[in-house]
C-alpha positions in Angstrom: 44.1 66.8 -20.9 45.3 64.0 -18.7 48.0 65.2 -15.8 49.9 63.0 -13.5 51.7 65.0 -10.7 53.4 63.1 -8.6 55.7 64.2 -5.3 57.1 62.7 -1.8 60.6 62.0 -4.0 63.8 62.7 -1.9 66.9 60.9 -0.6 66.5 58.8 2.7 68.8 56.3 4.2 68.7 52.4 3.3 66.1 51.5 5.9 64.1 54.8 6.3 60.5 55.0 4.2 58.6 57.3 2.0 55.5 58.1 0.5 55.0 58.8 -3.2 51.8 60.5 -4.5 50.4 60.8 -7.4 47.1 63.4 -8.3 45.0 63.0 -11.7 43.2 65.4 -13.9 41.4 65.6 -16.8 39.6 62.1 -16.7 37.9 59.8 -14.5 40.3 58.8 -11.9 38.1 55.9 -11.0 38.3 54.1 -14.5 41.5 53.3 -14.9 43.6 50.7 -13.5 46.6 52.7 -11.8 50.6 51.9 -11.6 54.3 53.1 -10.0 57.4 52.2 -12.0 61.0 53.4 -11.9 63.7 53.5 -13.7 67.3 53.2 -12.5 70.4 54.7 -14.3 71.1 52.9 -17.3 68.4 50.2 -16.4 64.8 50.0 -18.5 61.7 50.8 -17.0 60.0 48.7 -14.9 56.9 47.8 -13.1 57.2 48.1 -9.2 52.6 48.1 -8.1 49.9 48.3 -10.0 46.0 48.3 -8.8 42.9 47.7 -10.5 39.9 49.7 -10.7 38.5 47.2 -8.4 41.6 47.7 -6.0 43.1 44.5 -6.5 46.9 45.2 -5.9 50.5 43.5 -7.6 53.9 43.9 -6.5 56.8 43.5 -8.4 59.0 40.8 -6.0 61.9 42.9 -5.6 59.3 44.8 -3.4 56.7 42.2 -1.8 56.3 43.3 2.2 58.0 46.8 1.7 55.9 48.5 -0.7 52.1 49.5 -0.4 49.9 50.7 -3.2 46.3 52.5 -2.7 44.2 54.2 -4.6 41.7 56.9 -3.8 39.3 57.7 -6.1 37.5 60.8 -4.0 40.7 62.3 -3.9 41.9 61.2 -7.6 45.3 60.3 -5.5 47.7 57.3 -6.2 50.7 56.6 -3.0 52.9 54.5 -3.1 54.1 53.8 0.8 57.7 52.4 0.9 59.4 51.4 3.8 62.5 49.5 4.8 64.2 51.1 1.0 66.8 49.5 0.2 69.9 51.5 -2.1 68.7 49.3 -5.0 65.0 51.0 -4.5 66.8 53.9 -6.0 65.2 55.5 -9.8 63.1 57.4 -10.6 59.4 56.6 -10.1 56.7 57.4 -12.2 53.2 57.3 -11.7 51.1 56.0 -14.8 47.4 55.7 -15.6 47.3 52.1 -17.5 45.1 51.1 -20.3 41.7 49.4 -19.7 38.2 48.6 -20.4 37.8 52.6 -20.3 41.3 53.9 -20.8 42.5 53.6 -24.2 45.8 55.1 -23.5 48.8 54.8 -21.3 49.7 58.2 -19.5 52.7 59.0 -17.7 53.3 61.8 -14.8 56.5 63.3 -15.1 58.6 61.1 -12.5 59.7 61.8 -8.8 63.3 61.0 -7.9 64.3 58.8 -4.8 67.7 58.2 -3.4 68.5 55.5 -1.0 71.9 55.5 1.0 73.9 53.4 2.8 
């Protein structure tokens, strides 16, 4: 069975940073290409990083120069490093395990909450 447990949610001012993680079970961390999205009150889901199984890494532009994605596939461990949040950065993030060559689903950790203040 496929768990997504992410943590490092919390409320920061606009400015400050966190760091999101995100640890997998039940498959092979290392074969599937890896993502964070959020969700903002009353606003769809949305991509904000994703990283291939080969490490290459996209940003959404809201967050180009702020955000960081990495992967490591010893420790089956997604982060997310965000710095200079801005009150907009606030949702909910989720961690997901994306479809590919080997992953035939989409599966979804249960979401970690960040607040941003001015």
């Amino acid at each position: 069975q496929v768990q997504l447990v992410e943590s490092g949610g919390g409320s920061v001012q606009a400015g400050g940073s966190l760091k999101l993680s995100c640890v997998a079970s039940g498959y092979v961390f290392g074969n599937c290409p890896m993502a964070w999205y959020r969700q903002a009150p009353g606003k769809e889901r949305e991509l904000v990083s994703n990283i291939s199984i080969g490490g290459i890494k996209n940003y959404a532009d809201s967050v180009k120069g702020r955000f960081t994605i990495s992967r490591d596939n010893a420790k089956n461990t997604l982060t997310l490093q965000m710095n200079s949040l801005q009150t907009e950065d606030t949702a909910v993030y989720y961690c997901a395990a994306e479809r590919g060559i080997y992953c035939p689903n989409i599966h979804w950790g249960q979401g970690t909450q960040v607040t941003v203040s001015s």
